[in-house]
PyMOL commands that place a pseudoatom at each C-alpha (Angstrom):
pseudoatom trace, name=CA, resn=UNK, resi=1, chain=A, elem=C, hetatm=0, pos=[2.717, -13.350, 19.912]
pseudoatom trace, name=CA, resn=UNK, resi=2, chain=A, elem=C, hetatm=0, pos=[6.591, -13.298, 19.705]
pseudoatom trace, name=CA, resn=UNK, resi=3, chain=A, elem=C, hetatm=0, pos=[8.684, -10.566, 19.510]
pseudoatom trace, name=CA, resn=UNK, resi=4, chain=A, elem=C, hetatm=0, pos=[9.595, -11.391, 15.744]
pseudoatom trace, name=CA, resn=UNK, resi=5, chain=A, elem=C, hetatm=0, pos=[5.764, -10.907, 14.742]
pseudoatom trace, name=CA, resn=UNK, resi=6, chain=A, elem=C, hetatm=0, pos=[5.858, -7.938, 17.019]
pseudoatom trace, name=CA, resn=UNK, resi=7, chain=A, elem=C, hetatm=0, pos=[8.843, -6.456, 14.898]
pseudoatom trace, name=CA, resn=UNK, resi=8, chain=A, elem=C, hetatm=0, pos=[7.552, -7.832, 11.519]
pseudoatom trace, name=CA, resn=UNK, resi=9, chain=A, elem=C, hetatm=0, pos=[3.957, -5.655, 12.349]
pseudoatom trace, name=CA, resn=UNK, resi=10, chain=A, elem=C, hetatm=0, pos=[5.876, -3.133, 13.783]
pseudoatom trace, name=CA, resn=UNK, resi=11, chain=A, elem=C, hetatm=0, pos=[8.278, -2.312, 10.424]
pseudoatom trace, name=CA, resn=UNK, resi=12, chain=A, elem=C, hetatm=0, pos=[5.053, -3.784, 8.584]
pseudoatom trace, name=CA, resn=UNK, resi=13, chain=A, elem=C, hetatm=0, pos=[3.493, -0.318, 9.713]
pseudoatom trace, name=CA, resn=UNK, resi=14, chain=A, elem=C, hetatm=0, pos=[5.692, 2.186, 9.258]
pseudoatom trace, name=CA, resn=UNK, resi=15, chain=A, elem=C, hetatm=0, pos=[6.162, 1.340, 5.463]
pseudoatom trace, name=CA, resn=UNK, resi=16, chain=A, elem=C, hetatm=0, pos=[2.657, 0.782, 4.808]
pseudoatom trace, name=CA, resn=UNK, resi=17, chain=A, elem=C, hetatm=0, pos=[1.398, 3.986, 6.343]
pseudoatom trace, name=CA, resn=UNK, resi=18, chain=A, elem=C, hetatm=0, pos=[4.767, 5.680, 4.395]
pseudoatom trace, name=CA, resn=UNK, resi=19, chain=A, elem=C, hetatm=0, pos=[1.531, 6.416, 1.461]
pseudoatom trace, name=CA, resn=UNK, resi=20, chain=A, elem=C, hetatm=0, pos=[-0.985, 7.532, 3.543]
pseudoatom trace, name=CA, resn=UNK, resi=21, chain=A, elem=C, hetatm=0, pos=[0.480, 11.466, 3.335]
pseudoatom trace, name=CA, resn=UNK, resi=22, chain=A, elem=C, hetatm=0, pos=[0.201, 11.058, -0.172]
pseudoatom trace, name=CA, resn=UNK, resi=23, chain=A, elem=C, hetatm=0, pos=[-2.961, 9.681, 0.036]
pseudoatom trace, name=CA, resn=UNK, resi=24, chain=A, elem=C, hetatm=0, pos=[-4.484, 12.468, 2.059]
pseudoatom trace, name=CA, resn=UNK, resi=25, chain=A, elem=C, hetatm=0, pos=[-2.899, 15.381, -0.420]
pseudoatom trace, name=CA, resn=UNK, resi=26, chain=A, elem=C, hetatm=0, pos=[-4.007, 14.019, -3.390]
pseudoatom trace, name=CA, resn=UNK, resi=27, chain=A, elem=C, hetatm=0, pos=[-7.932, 13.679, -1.427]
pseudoatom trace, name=CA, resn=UNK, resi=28, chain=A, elem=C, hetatm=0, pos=[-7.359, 17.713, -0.462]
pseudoatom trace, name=CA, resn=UNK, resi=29, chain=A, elem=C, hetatm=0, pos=[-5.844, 18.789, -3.738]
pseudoatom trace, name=CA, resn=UNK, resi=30, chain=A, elem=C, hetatm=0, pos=[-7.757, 16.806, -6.233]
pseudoatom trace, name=CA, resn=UNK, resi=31, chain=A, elem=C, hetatm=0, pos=[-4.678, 16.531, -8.324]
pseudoatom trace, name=CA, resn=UNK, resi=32, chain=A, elem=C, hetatm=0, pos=[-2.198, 13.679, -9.134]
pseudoatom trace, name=CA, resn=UNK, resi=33, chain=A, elem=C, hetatm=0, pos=[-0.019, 15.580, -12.448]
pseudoatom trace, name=CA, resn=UNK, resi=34, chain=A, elem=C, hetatm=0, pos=[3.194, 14.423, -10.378]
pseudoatom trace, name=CA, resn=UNK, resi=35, chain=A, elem=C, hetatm=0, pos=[2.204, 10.879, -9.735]
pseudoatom trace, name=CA, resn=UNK, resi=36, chain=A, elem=C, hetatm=0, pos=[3.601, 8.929, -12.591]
pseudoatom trace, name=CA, resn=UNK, resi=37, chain=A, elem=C, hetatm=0, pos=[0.701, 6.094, -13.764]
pseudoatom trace, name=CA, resn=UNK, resi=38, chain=A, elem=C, hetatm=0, pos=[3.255, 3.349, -14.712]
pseudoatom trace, name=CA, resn=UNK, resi=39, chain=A, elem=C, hetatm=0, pos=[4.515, 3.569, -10.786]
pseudoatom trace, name=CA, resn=UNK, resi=40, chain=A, elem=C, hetatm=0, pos=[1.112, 3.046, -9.049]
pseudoatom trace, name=CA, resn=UNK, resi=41, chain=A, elem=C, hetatm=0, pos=[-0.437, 0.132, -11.623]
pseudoatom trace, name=CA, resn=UNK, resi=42, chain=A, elem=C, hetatm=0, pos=[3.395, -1.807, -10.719]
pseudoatom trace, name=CA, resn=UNK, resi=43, chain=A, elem=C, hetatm=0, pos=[3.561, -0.761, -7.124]
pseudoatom trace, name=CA, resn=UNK, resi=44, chain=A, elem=C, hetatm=0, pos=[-0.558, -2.097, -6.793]
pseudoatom trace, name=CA, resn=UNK, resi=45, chain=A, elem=C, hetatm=0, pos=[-0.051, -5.064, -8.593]
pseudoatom trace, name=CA, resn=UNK, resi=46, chain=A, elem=C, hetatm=0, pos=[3.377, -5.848, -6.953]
pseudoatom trace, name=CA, resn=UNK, resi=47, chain=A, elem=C, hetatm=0, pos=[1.473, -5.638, -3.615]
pseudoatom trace, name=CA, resn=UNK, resi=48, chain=A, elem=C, hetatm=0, pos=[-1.288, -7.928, -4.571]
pseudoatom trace, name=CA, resn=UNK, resi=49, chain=A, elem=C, hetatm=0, pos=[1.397, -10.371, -5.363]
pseudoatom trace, name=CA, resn=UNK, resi=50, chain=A, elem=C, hetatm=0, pos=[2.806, -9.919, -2.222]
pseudoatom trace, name=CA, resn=UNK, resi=51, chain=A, elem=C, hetatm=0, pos=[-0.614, -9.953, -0.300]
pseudoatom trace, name=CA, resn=UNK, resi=52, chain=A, elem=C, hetatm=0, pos=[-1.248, -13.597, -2.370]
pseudoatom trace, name=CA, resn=UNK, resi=53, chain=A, elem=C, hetatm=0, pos=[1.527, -14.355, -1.143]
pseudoatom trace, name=CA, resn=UNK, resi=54, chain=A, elem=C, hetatm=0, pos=[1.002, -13.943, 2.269]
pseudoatom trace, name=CA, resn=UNK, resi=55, chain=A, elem=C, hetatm=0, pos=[-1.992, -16.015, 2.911]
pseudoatom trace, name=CA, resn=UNK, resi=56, chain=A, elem=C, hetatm=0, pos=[0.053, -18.712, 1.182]
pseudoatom trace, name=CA, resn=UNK, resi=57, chain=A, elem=C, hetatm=0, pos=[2.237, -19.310, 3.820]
pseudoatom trace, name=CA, resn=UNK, resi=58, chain=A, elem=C, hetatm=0, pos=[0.085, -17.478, 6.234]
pseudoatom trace, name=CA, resn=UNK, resi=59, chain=A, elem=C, hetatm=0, pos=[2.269, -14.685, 7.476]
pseudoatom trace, name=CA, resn=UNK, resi=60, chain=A, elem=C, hetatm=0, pos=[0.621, -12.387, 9.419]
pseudoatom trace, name=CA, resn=UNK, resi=61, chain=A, elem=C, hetatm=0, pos=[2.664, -9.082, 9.023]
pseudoatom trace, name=CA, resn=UNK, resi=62, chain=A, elem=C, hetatm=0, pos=[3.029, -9.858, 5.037]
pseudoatom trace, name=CA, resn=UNK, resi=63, chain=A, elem=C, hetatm=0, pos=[-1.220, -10.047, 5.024]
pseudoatom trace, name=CA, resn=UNK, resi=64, chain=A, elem=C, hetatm=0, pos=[-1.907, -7.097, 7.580]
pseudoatom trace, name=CA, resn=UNK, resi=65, chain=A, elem=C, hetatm=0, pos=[0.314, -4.862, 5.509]
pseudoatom trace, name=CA, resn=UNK, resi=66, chain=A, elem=C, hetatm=0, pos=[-0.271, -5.908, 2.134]
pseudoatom trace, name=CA, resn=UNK, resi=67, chain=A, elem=C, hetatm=0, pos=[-3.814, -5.486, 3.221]
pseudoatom trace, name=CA, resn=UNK, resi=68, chain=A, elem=C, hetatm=0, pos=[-3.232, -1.751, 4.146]
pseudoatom trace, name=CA, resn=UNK, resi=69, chain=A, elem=C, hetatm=0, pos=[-0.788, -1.238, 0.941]
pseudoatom trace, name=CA, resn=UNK, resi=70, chain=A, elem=C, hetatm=0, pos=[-3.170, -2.417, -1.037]
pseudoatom trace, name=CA, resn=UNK, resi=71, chain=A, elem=C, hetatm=0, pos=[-5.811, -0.232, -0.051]
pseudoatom trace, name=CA, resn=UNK, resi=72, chain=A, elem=C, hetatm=0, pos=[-3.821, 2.775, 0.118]
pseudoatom trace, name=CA, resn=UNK, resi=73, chain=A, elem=C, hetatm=0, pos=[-1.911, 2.536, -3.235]
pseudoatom trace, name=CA, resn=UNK, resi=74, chain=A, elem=C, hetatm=0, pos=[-5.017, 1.540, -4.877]
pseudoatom trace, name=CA, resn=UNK, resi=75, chain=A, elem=C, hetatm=0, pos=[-6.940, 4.611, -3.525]
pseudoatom trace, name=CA, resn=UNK, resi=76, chain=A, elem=C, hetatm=0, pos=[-3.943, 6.727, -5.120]
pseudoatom trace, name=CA, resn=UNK, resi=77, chain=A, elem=C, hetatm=0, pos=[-4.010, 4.674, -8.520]
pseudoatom trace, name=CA, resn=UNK, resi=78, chain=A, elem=C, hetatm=0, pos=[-7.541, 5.043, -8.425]
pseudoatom trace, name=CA, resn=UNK, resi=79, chain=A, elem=C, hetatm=0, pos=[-6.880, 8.960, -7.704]
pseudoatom trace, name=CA, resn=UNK, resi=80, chain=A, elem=C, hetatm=0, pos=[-4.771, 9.378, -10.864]
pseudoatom trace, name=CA, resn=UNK, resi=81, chain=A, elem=C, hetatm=0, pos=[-7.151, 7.775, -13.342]
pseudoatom trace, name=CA, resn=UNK, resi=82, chain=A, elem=C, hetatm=0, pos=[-10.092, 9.860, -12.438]
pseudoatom trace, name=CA, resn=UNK, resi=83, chain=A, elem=C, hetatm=0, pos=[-8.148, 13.070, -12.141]
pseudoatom trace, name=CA, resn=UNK, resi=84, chain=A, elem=C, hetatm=0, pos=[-5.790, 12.648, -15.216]
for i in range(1, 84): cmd.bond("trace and resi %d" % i, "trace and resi %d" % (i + 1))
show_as sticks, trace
zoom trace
């Protein structure tokens, strides 16, 4: 593996797992009133896009953290639909 995939996972990471404190509030609060809707259903679709586009040219640090954002913003999207 080069050092460019190296530093594509590496900064890859650290803004993926940038959600997962928000993640892990909203899962011990049970409350999203500050989390605007319009953000999340942009920011998960956005991602997808970027996640398709990925595994069109077959990047591997666009796929493994798409894969992760997708997840994660997805959990919080989900998050603020069931809890208003």
């Amino acid at each position: 593996m080069s050092y460019i995939v190296i530093l594509g996972l590496l900064a890859a990471s650290l803004t993926t797992f940038s959600s997962l404190p928000q993640v892990i509030k909203i899962i011990k609060r049970k409350e999203t009133k500050d989390i605007s809707l319009g953000t999340y259903i942009l920011v998960v679709v956005g991602i997808a896009f970027w996640l398709i586009y990925g595994l069109l040219i077959r990047d591997l640090p666009l796929i493994a953290a798409n894969v992760v954002s997708l997840i994660l913003t997805a959990t919080i999207l989900f998050f603020k639909i069931k809890f208003g």
